[in-house]
N, C-alpha and C positions, 0 to 999 in steps of 0.2 A: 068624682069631680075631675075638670079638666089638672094640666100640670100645677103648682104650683105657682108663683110669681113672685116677689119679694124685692123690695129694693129696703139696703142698707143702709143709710147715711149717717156719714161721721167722719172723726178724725183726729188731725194734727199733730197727736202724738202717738207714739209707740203703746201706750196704754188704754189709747180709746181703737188703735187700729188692729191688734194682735188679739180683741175681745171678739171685734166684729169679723175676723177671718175664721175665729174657732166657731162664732155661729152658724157662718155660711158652710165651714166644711160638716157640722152636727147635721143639720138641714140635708145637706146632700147627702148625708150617710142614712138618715132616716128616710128622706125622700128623694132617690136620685134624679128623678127628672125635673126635680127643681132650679126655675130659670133665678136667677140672682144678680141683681145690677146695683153696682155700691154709688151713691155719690158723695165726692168730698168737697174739698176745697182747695181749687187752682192752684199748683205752687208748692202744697203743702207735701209732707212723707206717704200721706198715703195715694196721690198721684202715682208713686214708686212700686211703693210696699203692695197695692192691690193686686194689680197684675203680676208682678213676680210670683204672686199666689194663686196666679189660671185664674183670675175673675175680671168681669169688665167692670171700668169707674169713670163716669162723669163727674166734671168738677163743677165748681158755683163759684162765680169771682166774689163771694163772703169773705168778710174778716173781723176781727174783734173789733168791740168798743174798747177803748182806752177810756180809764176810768180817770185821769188825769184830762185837763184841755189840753185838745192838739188838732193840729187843724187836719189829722186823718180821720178825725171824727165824721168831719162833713162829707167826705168822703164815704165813711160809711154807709151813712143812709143812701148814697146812690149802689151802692153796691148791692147793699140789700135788697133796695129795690128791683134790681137787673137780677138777684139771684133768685128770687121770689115768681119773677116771670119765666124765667128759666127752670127753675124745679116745677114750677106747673105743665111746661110741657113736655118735660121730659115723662112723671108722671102720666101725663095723658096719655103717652106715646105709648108708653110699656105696657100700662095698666094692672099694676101689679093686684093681688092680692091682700096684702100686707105690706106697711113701710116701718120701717124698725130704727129707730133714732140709738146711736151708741155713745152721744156726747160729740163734742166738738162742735165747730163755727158750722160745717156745711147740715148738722141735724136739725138745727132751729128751721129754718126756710122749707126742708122739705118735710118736716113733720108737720108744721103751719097751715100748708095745704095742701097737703094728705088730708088734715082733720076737715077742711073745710069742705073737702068733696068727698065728706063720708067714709072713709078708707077705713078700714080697720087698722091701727098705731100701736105701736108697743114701746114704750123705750127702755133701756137698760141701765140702768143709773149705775156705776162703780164706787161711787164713795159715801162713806157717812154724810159725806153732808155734801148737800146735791147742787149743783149749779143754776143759774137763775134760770135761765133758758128753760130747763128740766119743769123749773118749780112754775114756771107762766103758764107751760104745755100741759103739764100734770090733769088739770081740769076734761082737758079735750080729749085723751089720750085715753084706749081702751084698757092694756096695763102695763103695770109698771113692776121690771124685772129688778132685785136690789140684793145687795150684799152685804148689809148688815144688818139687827134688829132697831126696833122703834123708829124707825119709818114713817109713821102715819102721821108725824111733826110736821112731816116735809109737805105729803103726798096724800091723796084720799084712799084711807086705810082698805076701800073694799076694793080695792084695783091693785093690790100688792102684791107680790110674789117673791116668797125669799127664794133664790137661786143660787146666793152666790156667786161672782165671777168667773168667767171662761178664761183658762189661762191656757198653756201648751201642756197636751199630755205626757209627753216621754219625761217631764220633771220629777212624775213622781212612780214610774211604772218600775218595777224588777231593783227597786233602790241597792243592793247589797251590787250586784253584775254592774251595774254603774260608778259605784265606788273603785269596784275593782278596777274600771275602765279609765276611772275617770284621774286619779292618781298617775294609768301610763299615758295620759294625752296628755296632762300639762307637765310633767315628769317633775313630781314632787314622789315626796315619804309619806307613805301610809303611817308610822309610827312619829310622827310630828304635826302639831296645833295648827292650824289653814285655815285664814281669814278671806271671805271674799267681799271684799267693796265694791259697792253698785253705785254709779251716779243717774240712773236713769240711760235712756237712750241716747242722750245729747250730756251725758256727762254732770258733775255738780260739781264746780269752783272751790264751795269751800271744804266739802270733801276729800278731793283730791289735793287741795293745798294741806290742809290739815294730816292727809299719809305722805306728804311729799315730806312736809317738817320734820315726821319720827321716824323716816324709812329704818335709823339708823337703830330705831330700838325694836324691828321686829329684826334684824340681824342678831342684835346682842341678847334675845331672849329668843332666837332660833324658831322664829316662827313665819310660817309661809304664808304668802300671801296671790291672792289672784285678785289684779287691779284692773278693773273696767274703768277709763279715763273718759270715754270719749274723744270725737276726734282731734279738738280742741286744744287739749291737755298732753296729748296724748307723744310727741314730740318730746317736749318738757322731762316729763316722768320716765322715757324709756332711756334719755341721756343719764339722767341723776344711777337710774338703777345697774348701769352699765357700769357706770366711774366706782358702784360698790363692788361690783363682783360678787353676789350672793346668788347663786344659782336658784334661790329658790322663793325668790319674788318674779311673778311672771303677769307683766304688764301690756294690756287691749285697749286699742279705741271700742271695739264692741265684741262682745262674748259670743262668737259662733254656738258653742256646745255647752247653754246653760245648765243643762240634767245632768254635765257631768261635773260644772261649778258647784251647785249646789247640794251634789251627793256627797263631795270629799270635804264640803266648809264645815267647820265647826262655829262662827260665828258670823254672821251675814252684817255685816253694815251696809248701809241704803238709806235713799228716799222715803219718803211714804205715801208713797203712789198707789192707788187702792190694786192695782194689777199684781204690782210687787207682794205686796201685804199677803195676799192670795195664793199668791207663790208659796210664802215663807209658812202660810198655815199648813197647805199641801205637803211641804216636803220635812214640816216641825223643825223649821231650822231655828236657833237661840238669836235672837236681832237685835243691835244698835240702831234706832231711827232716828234720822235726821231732816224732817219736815223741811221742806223749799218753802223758804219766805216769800217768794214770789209766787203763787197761785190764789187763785180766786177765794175769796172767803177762807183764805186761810185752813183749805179743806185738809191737809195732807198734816198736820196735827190733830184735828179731827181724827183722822184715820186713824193715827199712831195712838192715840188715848183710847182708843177702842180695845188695841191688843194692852196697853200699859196696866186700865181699871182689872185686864183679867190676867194680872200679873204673867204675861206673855212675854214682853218683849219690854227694851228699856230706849229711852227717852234721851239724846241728846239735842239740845234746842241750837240751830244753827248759829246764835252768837257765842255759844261757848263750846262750840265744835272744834274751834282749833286750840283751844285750852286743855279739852278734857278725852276728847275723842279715842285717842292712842291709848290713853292711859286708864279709860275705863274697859276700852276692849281688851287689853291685858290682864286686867285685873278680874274680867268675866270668864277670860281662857282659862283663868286657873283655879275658879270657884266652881268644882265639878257638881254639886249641888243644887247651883243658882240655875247653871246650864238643864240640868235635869227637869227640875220646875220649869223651866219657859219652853222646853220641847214639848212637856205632857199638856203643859194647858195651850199653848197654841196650834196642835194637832187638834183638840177639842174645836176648835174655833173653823175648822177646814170644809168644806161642803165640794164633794166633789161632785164630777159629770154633769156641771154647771151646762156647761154649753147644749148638754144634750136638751135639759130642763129649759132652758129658755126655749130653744127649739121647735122644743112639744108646747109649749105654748104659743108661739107663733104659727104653726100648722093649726092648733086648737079655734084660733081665731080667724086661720082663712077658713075656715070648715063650719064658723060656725053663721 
């Protein structure tokens, strides 16, 4: 058959945008002369994020509904409607093979009609519990790539495909030479307990308030810590850390060299971002999660009760984060046990070479 074709659409954050680059790069390793065109949405990080990763992106002036009234509602529907005319010709123009929806504002419009002019569709759901968009598309849509079991609640059970999520590979390749590595990059001790705290790409509030509060008890119980703030925060937290003098809290707006954050942690706190969650199965780290009360459907508890029912990982609910937070990741550092239990069974839960598998499914379907 001629090259392939494929257009991507997705976005908004780091979670739908870092899934849909590990696709495009599996794709081109299976099939290099495949053409690839992502589209997002105007404005957003993967405007940025795409091309810094050698790929082209068109945007789509889409944006959420607000689930509250507000008069950018009204708003919406004209957007939509301009994006809707726009992902049809860009579609027409390229004529892809396949259009692959990864989540986010710019997938809805151009998986809509993709289906309507026949297109073979795929989308990739990331979390337990799937977004509306996902769940209206579902019908029309040839399949659907997903990360967790029992699926077929959401979605029509004969069009599923467990894959797992596409994360970065160096997280989890040659782990012992990364440890060793990764100890001399942020220059801590190998022979001392390393927490690393995640707020997501854009940081978490109450996250980071809540280790700002006890900075003072991972000092007095000598334990290290690697802080992702985001940018936000990120001012705030590196003055406090300086007025301690503890060489061995080392605080980022963003974590360049995660393979080697999460080789030297012994306790991961975080989000529960289904990208993350994926991470922490790949690399068996022991988790603190702290669901964002702010997302749809309340998915990212969802996610976390996923690893919690298989006694993976533990549960901190964001209103009692800055209560308890500190003071249960302490008390997890030093239950060598508990720690043991949540590495074995959430290594269990890991599915790797995600990205290739979705991949081969996507070729499977321009071919078929």
């Amino acid at each position: 058959m001629n090259k392939l074709k494929v257009i991507i659409s997705g976005g908004g954050t780091g979670g739908h945008i870092f899934p849909a680059i590990a696709i495009a790069n599996a794709l081109k390793a299976l099939e290099p002369d495949t053409e690839i065109l992502f589209v997002g949405a105007e404005g957003k990080m993967e405007m940025e994020k795409i091309p810094a990763a050698g790929y082209k992106i068109v945007g789509l002036p889409v944006r959420g509904f607000q689930r509250r009234f507000t008069l950018q509602n009204i708003n919406f529907f004209f957007r939509l409607y301009s994006s809707l005319r726009k992902a049809k010709k860009i579609i027409k123009d390229f004529n892809p093979n396949v259009v692959v929806g990864v989540g986010g504002f710019a997938s809805g419009p151009t998986l809509q009609i993709a289906c309507k002019l026949k297109i073979p569709t795929l989308i990739q759901e990331q979390n337990s519990y799937p977004g509306v968009t996902n769940k209206i598309l579902s019908p029309h849509v040839n399949k659907i790539c997903v990360a967790y079991q029992n699926m077929e609640k959401y979605f029509p059970a004969e069009k599923i495909v467990i894959t797992g999520n596409p994360v970065r590979q160096d997280i989890f390749i040659n782990p012992s030479k990364l440890k060793e590595d990764g100890f001399l990059f942020f220059e801590l001790k190998g022979n001392q307990k390393t927490v690393l705290s995640l707020g997501g790409s854009l940081g978490a509030r109450t996250i980071n308030e809540s280790i700002y509060n006890s900075l003072e008890l991972f000092v007095e119980n000598k334990i290290q810590l690697i802080w992702q703030t985001g940018k936000e925060f990120y001012p705030v937290a590196l003055e406090k850390i300086r007025a301690l003098n503890y060489p061995y809290i080392k605080v980022y707006d963003f974590i360049q060299r995660m393979d080697y954050a999460y080789a030297i942690s012994d306790v991961v706190i975080s989000r529960a971002g289904a990208i993350t969650i994926s991470e922490l199965t790949l690399t068996a780290k022991p988790a603190i999660l702290v669901p964002s009360p702010n997302v749809a459907e309340d998915h990212q508890t969802k996610n976390a009760m996923a690893l919690v029912q298989n006694d993976a990982a533990m549960l901190v609910s964001d209103a009692d984060c800055r209560e308890k937070l500190v003071v249960e990741t302490l008390k997890l550092l030093q239950d060598e046990f508990r720690l043991n239990v949540y590495r074995s069974n959430i290594s269990r839960m890991a599915i790797k070479k995600s990205d290739e598998m979705i991949a081969n499914e996507i070729i499977k379907l321009a071919r078929s």
